[in-house]
N, C-alpha and C positions, 0 to 999 in steps of 0.2 A: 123240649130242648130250651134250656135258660138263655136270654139273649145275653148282650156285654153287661159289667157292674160296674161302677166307680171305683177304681181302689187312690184312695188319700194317702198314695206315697208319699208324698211332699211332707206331711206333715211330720215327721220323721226328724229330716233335713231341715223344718223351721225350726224345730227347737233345738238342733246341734247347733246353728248358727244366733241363736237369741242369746240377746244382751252383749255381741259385739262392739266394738265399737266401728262408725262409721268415718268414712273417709269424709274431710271436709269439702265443701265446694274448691277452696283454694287451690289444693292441692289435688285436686282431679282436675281443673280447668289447667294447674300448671303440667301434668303430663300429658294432658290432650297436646298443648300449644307446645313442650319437647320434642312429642309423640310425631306431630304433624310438622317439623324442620329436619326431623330426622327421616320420615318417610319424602320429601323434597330434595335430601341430600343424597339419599340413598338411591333414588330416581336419578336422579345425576350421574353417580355412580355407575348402574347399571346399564340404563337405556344409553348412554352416549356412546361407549365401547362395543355395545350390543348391533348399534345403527352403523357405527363404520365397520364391525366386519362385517355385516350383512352387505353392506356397498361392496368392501372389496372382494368378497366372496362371490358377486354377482347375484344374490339373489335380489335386490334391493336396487331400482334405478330412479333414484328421486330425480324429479327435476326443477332445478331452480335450488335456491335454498332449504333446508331443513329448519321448520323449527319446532322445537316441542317443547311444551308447556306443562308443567305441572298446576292445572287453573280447574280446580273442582267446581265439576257441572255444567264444565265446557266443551269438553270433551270426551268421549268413551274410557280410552287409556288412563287418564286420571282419576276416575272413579274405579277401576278394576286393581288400579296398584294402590289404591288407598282402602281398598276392602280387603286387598289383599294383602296388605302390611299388619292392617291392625286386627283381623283375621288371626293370621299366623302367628304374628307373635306375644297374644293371647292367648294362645293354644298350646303354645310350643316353650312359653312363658310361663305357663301354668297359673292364669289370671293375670301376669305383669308385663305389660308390655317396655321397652327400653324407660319411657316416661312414667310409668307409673314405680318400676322398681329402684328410681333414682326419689320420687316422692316418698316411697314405702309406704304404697297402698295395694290391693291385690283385691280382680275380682271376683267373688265367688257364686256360684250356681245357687240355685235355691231351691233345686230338685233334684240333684245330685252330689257326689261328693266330690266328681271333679270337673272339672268344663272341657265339655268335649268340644271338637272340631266345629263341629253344626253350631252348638252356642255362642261360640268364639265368633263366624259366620254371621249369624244373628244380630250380635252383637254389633260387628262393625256395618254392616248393612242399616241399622235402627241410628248411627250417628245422625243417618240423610234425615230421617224421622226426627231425628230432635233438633237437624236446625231449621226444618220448615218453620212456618208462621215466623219469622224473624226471629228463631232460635227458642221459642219458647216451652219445648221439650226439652232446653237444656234447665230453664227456668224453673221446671217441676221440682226440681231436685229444692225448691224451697217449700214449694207445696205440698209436695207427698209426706208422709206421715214417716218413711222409712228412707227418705232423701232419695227415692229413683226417679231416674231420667226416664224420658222416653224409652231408650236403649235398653237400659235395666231392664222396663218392664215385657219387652218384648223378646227380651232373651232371659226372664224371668233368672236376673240377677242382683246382687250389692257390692258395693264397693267398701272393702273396710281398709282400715288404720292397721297395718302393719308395727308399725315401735311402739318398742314393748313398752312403754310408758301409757298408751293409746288402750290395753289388754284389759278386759274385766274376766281375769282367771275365778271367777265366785265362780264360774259352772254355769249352765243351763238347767234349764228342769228336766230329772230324771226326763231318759227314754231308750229304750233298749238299743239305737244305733247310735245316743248322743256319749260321746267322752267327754272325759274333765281335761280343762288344760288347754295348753294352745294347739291342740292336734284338732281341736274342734270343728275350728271351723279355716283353717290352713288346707290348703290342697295338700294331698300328697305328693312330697317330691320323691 
């Protein structure tokens, strides 16, 4: 009996997405900081309506004043709606979250052809990873050879340039699941 083998799926998936272009630091730090006022507001949003009916419902007997804080890494709840905001609507975005689709940048898998849940997860779980050491997993993104952050690499993603001005429609190099065009490396909607 043969034990497991390697199979180099991925490389497939490198050459559908080579010679994109990438998204600039600019415009990925300006959807992060949309990204993270819009998960702040939306916390507002929700949890406030959420906490007085739970009081007037009776399940809920706070005592004294209420107050909640949207203050990452102070609390539990704020790290669970901030995973799970940019989680979700990554996932459910199809690579763009509210901030990035206002920048027109989109991220994409590098092992698959669309970003699943789990990566999406990944993904926003590895922010915490890039702003340890004084944020300097966000700093890789000058480093790295193909602009990834911490994040990218632990959800083994990139972040590209959406406008069409931004497109290197020349093609990839042949490969039997790579196409010509901007279908390339676009998730499917």
């Amino acid at each position: 009996m043969r034990g497991a083998t390697f199979n180099a799926h991925e490389t497939a998936r490198m050459h559908a997405v080579h010679g994109v272009t990438l998204a600039s630091f600019k415009r990925r730090a300006a959807a992060f900081v949309l990204d993270f006022a819009l998960a702040g507001v939306l916390f507002l949003v929700v949890v406030t309506p959420a906490a007085i009916g739970l009081v007037r419902v009776g399940l809920w007997h706070p005592v004294g004043d209420v107050t909640l804080k949207l203050d990452f890494f102070k609390n539990w709840y704020s790290v669970v709606w901030l995973v799970l905001y940019f989680a979700l609507t990554t996932y459910l975005g199809k690579g763009q979250t509210p901030g990035k689709r206002l920048m027109r940048i989109r991220v994409v898998s590098l092992v698959h052809d669309r970003l699943s849940l789990w990566h999406s997860v990944e993904r926003a779980l590895g922010y915490a990873a890039s702003a340890l050491e004084f944020g300097f997993g966000f700093v890789q993104y000058f480093i790295h050879p193909n602009r990834r952050t911490v994040h990218d690499r632990i959800a083994e993603t990139i972040v590209v340039d959406e406008r069409p001005e931004a497109r290197d429609d020349s093609g990839p190099p042949e490969t039997a699941s790579a196409s010509a065009g901007e279908g390339r490396w676009r998730e499917d909607r």
